[in-house]
N, CA, C and O atoms as CSV, one atom per row, in Angstrom:
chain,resi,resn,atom,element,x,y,z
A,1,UNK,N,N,0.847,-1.197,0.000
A,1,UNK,CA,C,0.000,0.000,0.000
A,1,UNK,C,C,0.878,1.241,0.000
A,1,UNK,O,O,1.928,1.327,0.637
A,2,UNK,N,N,0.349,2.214,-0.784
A,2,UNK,CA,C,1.366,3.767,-0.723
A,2,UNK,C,C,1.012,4.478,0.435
A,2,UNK,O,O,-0.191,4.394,0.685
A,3,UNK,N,N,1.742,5.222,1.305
A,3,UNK,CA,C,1.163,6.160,1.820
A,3,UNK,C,C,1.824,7.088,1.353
A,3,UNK,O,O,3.052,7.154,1.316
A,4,UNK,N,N,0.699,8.230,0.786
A,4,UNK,CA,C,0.684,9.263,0.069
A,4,UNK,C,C,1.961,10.162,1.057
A,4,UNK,O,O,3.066,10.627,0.775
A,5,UNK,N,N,1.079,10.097,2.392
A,5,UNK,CA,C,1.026,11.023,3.352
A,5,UNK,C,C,2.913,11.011,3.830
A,5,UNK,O,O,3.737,11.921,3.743
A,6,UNK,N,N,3.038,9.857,4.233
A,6,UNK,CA,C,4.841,9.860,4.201
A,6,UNK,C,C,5.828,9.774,3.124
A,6,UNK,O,O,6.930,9.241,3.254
A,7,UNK,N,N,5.252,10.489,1.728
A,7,UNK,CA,C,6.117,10.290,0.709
A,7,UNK,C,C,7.035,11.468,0.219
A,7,UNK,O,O,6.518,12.433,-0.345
A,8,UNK,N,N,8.443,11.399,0.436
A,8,UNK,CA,C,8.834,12.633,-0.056
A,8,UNK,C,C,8.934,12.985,-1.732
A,8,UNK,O,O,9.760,12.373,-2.409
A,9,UNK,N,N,8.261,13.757,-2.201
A,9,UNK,CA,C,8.133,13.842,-3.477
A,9,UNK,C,C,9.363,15.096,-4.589
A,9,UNK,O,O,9.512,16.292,-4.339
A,10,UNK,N,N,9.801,14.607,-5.330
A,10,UNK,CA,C,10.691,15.259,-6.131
A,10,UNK,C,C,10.181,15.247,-7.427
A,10,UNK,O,O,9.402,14.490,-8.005
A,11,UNK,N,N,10.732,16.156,-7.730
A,11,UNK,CA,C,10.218,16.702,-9.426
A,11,UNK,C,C,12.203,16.344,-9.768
A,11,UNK,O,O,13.189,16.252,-9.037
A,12,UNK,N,N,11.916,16.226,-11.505
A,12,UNK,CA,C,13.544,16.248,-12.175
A,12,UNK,C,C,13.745,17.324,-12.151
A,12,UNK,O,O,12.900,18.207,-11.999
A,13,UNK,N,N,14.997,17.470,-12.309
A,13,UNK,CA,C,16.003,19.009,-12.648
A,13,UNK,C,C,15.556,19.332,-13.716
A,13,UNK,O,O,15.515,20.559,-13.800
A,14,UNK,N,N,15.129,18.743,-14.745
A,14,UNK,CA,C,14.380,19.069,-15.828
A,14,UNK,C,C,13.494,19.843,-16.085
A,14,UNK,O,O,13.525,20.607,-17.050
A,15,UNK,N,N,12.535,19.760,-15.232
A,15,UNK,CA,C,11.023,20.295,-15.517
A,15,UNK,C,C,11.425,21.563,-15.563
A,15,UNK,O,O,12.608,21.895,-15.641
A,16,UNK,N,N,9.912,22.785,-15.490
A,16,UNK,CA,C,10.127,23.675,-16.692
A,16,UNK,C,C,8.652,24.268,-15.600
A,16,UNK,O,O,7.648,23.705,-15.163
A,17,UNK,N,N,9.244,25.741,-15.494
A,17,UNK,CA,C,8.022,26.586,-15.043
A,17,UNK,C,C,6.654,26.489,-15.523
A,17,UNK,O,O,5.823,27.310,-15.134
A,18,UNK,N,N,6.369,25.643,-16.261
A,18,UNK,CA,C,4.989,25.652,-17.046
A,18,UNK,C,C,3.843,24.533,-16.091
A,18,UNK,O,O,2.637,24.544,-16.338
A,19,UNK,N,N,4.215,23.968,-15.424
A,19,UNK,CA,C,3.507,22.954,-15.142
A,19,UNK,C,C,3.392,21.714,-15.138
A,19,UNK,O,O,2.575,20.958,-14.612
A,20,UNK,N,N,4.746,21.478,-16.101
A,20,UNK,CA,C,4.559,20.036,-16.860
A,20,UNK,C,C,5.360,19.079,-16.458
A,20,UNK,O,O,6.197,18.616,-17.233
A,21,UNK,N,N,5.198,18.527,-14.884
A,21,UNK,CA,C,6.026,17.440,-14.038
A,21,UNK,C,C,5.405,17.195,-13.448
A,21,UNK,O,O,4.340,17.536,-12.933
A,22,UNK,N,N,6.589,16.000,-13.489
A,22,UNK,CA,C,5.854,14.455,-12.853
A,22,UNK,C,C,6.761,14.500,-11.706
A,22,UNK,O,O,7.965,14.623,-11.931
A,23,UNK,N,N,6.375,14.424,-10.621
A,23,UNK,CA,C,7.066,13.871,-9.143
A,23,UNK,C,C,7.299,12.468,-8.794
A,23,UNK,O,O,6.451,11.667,-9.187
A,24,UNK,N,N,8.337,12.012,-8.100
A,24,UNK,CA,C,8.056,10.863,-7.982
A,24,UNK,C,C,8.915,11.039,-6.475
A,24,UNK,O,O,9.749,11.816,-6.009
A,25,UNK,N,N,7.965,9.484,-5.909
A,25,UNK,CA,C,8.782,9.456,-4.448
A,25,UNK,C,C,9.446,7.871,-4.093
A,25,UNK,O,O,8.831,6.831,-3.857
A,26,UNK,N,N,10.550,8.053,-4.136
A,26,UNK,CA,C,10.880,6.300,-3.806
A,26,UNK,C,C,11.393,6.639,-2.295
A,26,UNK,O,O,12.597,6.391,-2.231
A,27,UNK,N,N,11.048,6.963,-1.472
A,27,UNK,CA,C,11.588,7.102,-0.092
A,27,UNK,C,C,10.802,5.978,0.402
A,27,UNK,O,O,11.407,5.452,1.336
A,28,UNK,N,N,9.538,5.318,0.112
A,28,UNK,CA,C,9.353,4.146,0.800
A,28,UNK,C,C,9.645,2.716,0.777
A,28,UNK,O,O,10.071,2.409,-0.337
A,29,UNK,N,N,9.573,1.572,1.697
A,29,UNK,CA,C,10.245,0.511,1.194
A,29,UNK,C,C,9.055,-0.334,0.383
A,29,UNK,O,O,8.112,-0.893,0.943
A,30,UNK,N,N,9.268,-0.312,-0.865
A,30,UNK,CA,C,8.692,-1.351,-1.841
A,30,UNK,C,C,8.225,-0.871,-2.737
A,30,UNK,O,O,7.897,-1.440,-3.778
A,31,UNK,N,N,8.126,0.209,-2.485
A,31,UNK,CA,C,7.171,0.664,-3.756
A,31,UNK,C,C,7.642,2.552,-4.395
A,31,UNK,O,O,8.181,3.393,-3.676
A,32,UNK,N,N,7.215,2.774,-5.940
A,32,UNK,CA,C,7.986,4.231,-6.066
A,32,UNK,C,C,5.935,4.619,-6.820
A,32,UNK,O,O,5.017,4.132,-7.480
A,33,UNK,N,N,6.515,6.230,-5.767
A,33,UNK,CA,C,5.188,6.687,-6.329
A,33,UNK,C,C,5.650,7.645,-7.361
A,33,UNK,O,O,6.746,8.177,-7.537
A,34,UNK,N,N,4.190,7.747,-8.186
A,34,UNK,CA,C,4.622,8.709,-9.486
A,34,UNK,C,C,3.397,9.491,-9.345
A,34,UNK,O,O,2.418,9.033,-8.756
A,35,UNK,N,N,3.418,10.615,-9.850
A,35,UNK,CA,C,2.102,11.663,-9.843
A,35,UNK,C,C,2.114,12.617,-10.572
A,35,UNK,O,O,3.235,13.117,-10.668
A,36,UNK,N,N,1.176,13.204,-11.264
A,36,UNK,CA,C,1.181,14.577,-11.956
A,36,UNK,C,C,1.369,16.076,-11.029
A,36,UNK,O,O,0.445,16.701,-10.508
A,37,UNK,N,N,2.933,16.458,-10.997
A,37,UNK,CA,C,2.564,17.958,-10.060
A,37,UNK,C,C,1.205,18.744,-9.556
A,37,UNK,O,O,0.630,19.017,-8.503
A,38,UNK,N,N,1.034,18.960,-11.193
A,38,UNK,CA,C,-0.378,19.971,-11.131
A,38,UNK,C,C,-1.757,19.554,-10.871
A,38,UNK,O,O,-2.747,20.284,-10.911
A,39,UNK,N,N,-1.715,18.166,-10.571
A,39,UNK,CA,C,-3.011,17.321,-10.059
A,39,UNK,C,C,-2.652,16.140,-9.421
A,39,UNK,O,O,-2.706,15.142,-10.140
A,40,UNK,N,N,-2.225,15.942,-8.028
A,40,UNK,CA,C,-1.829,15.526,-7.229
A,40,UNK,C,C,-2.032,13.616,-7.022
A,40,UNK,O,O,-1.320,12.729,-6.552
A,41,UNK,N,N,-3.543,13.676,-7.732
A,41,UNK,CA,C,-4.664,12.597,-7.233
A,41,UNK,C,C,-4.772,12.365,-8.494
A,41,UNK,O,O,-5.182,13.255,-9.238
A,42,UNK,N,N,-4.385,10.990,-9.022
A,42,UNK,CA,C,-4.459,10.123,-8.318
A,42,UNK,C,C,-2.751,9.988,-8.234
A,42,UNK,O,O,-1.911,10.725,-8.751
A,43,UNK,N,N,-2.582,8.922,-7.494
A,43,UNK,CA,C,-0.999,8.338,-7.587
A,43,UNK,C,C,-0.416,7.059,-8.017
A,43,UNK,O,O,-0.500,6.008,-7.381
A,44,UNK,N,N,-0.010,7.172,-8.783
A,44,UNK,CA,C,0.331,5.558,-9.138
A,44,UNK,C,C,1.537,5.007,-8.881
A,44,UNK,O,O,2.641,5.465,-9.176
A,45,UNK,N,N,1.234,3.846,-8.230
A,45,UNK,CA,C,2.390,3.398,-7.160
A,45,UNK,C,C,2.910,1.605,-8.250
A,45,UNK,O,O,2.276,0.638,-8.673
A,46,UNK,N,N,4.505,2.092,-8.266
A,46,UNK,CA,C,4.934,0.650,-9.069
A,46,UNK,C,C,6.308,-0.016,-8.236
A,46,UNK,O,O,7.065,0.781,-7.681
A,47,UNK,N,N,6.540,-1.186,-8.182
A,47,UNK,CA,C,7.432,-2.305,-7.540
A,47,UNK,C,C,8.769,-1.161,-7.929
A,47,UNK,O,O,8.542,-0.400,-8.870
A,48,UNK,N,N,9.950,-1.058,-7.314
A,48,UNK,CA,C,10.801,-0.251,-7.281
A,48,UNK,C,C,11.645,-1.060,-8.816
A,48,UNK,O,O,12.288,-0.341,-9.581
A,49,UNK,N,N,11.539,-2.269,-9.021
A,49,UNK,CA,C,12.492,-3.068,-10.233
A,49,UNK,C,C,11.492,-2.503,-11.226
A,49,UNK,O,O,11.909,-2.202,-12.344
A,50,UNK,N,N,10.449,-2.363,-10.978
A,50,UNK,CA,C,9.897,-2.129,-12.841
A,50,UNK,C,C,10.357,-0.346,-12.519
A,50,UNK,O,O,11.376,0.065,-13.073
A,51,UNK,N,N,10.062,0.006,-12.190
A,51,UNK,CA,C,9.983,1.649,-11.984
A,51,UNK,C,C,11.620,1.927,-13.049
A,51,UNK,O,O,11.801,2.564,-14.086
A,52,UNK,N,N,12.479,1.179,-12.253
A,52,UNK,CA,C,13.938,0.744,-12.245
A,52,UNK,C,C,14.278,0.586,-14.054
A,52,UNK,O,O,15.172,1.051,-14.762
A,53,UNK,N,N,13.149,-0.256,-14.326
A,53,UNK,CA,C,13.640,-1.088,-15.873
A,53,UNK,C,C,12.373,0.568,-16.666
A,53,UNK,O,O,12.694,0.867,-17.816
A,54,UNK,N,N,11.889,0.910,-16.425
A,54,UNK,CA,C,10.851,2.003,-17.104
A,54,UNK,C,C,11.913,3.050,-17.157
A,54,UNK,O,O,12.040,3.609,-18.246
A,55,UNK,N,N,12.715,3.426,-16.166
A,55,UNK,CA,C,13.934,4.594,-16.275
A,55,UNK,C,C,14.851,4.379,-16.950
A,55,UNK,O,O,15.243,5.198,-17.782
A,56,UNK,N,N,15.447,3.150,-16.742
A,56,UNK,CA,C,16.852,2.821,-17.779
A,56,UNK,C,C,16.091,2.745,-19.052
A,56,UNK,O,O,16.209,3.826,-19.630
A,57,UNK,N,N,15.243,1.781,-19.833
A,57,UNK,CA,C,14.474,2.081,-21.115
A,57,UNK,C,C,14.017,3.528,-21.572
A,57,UNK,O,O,13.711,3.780,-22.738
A,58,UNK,N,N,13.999,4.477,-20.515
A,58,UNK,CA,C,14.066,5.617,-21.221
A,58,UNK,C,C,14.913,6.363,-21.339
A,58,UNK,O,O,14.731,7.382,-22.006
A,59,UNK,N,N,16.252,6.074,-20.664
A,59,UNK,CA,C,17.341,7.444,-20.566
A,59,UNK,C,C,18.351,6.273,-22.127
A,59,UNK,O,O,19.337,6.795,-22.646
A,60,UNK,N,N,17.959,5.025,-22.548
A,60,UNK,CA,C,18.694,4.489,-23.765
A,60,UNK,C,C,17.427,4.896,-24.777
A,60,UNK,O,O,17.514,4.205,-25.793
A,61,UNK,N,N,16.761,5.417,-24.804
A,61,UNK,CA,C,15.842,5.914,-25.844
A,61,UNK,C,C,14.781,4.871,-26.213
A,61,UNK,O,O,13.731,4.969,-26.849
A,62,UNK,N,N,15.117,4.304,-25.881
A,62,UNK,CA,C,13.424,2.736,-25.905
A,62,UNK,C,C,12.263,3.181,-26.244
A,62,UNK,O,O,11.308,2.436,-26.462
A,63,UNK,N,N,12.226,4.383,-26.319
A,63,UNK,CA,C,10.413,4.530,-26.109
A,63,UNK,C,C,10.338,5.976,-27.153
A,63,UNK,O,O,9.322,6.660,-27.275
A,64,UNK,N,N,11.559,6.225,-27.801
A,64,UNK,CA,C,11.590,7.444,-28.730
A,64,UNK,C,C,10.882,7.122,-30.251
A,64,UNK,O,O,11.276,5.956,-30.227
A,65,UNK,N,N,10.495,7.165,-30.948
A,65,UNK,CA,C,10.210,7.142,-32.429
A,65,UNK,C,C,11.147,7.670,-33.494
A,65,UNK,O,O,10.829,7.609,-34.681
């Protein structure tokens, strides 16, 4: 289960005064939450290894066209 409530949440160095980030919190044990900044609710919470294999597939371009 996530708790929202003890999650410390970070945005990337990336994001951009406009609005357009995603936070994520892996400070708990088992699970990494992800969320839209600008609309908090809902949160979607994934096993820290897939979260893990979803980041490396995107920083090698996996998911570019």
């Amino acid at each position: 289960m996530f708790n929202a409530d003890a999650a410390v949440w970070r945005k990337s160095s990336r994001s951009n005064d406009q609005g357009l980030c995603v936070e994520v919190a892996d400070n708990l044990p088992g699970v990494v939450g992800v969320r839209d900044s600008k609309d908090p609710d809902p949160v979607l919470a994934f096993p820290p290894a897939n979260w893990a294999a979803f980041v490396a597939a995107t920083r090698t371009g996996r998911f570019e066209s």
